[in-house]
N, C-alpha and C positions, 0 to 999 in steps of 0.2 A: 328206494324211490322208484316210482313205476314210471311210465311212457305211456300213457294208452292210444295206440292208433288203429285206423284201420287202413288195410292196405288194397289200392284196387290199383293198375296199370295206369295210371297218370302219376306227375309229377308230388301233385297233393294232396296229402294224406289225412282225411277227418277224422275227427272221435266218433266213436262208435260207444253211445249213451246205456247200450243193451247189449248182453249177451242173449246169442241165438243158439235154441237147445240143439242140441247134435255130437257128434264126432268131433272131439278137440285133438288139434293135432302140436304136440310140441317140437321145437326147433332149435339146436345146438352145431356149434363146429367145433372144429379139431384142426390146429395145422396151423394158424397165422402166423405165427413167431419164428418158427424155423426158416435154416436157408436153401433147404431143398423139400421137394415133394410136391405135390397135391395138397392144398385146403379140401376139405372131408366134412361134410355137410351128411346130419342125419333127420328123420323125421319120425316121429311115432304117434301113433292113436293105441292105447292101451287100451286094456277089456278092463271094466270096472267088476267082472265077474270074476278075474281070476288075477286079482293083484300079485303084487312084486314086493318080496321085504328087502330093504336095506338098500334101495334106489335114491342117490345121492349124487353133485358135483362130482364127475370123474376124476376131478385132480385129488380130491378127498380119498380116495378107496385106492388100495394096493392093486397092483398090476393081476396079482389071482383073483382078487374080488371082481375086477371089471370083467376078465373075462368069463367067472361063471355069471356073471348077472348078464354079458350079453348073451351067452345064450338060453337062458331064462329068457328074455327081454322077443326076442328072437322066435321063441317058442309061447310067450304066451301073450304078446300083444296083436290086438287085431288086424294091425299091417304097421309094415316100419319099411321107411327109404333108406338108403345110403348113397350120396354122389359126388362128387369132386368135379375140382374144376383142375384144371392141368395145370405145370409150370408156367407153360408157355401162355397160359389165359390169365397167370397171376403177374406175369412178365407184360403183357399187352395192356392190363384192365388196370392194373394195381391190386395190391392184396384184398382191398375192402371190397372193391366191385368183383371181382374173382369168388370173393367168402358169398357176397348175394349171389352172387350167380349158382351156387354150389347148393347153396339152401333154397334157394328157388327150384331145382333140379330134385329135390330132395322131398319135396311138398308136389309135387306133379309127379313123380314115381310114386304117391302112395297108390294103394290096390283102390281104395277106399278116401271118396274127397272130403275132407272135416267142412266144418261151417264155421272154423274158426283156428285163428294158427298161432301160437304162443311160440316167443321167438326170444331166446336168450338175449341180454344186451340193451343196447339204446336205437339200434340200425332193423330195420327191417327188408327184405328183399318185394320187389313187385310179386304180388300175387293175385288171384280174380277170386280171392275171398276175404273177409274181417281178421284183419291181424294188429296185432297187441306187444309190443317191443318190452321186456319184463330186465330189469338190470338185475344181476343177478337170480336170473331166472333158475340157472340149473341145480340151484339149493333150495328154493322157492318151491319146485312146480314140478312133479312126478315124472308129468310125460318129458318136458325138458333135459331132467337128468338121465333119463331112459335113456334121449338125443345125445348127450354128451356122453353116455359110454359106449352107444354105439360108432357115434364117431372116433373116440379116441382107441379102440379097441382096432378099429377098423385102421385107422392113420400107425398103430403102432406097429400092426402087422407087415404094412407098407414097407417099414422101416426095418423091419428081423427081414424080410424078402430081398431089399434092396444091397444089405448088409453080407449079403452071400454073394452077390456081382463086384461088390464094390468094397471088401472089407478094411481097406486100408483107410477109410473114411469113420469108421465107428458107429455108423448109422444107428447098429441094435443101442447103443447104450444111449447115446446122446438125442437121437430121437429127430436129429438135425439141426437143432439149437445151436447157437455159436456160441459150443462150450470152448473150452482153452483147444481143451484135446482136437476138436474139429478144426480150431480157427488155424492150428500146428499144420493137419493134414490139408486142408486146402493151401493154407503159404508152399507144402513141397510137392503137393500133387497137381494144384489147379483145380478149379474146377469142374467137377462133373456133367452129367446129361442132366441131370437131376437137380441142379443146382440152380435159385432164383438168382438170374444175372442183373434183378432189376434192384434188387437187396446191396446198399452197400457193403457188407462186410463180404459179398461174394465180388460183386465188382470190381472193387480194389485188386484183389485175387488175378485178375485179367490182364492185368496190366506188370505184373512182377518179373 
């Protein structure tokens, strides 16, 4: 089931009856569910002259396939964003207003401005061009799943990096989900820098 919107800087969002020919840009994140990190918003406008095989949902494809596709993806799309939005803006905003903000970041870093923005999901971020909210975009729509391995590629490495300051948290494996293993090391560590304090399962944590 589709959404079709278009997105301009006000509250409300109209249909957009026409696509307008040009640069399409797709739109995916990485990051909501865990209890630490950065949400990871990515963007891409792919070259229809030098396609990509095997561009799919990054939760679909092994941890070696995302990383050779992203830098594939990397090398032959005609401009791709990556941008986040901090803890502390996912702590301020809420997770959902943090994820827009991250993808809005993400569509204004491009090199190159589409005339059109295809955006994972039911939500779309404010933008000053025609965007189109797709539910299950990132299985759907090329340049989307492009978005979602460049984000989770990018959100995972967040997590093997962080995973070397911080290793008594398990960061590389769990990715910051509140697996058993994690939810252990926060009960006897506390909380981290890194850690969303607005998320209850970190919360709680604070008070122990």
């Amino acid at each position: 089931m589709r959404s079709r919107k278009s997105s301009h800087p006000q509250p409300e969002q109209a249909s957009l009856p026409w696509h307008p020919p040009g640069l399409l840009a797709g739109v995916d994140e990485a990051g909501r569910g865990p209890l630490a990190g950065p949400v990871v918003a990515a963007a891409v406008i792919l070259d229809d002259l030098h396609p990509i095989e095997g561009l799919a949902d990054s939760k679909t494809l092994t941890a070696a396939r995302r990383e050779k596709l992203y830098d594939e993806i990397r090398a032959k799309a005609l401009c791709c964003s990556i941008a986040e939005a901090s803890v502390e803006e996912i702590d301020s905003l809420n997770i959902l207003q943090a994820t827009l903000l991250a993808m809005r970041r993400a569509v204004i870093g491009l090199r190159l401005k589409p005339v059109r923005v295809l955006v994972d999901g039911n939500r779309l971020p404010l933008l000053d061009v025609p965007a189109e909210a797709i539910v299950k975009g990132d299985a759907l729509v090329q340049a989307i799943s492009a978005a979602s391995i460049l984000a989770k590629v990018h959100r995972d490495r967040w997590c093997a990096q962080i995973d070397q300051d911080f290793p008594h948290y398990g960061f590389a494996g769990h990715k910051g989900y509140g697996t058993a293993v994690h939810m252990a090391a926060l009960r006897e560590h506390g909380a981290c820098i890194h850690h969303r304090r607005s998320f209850a399962p970190v919360a709680q944590t604070l008070f122990l």
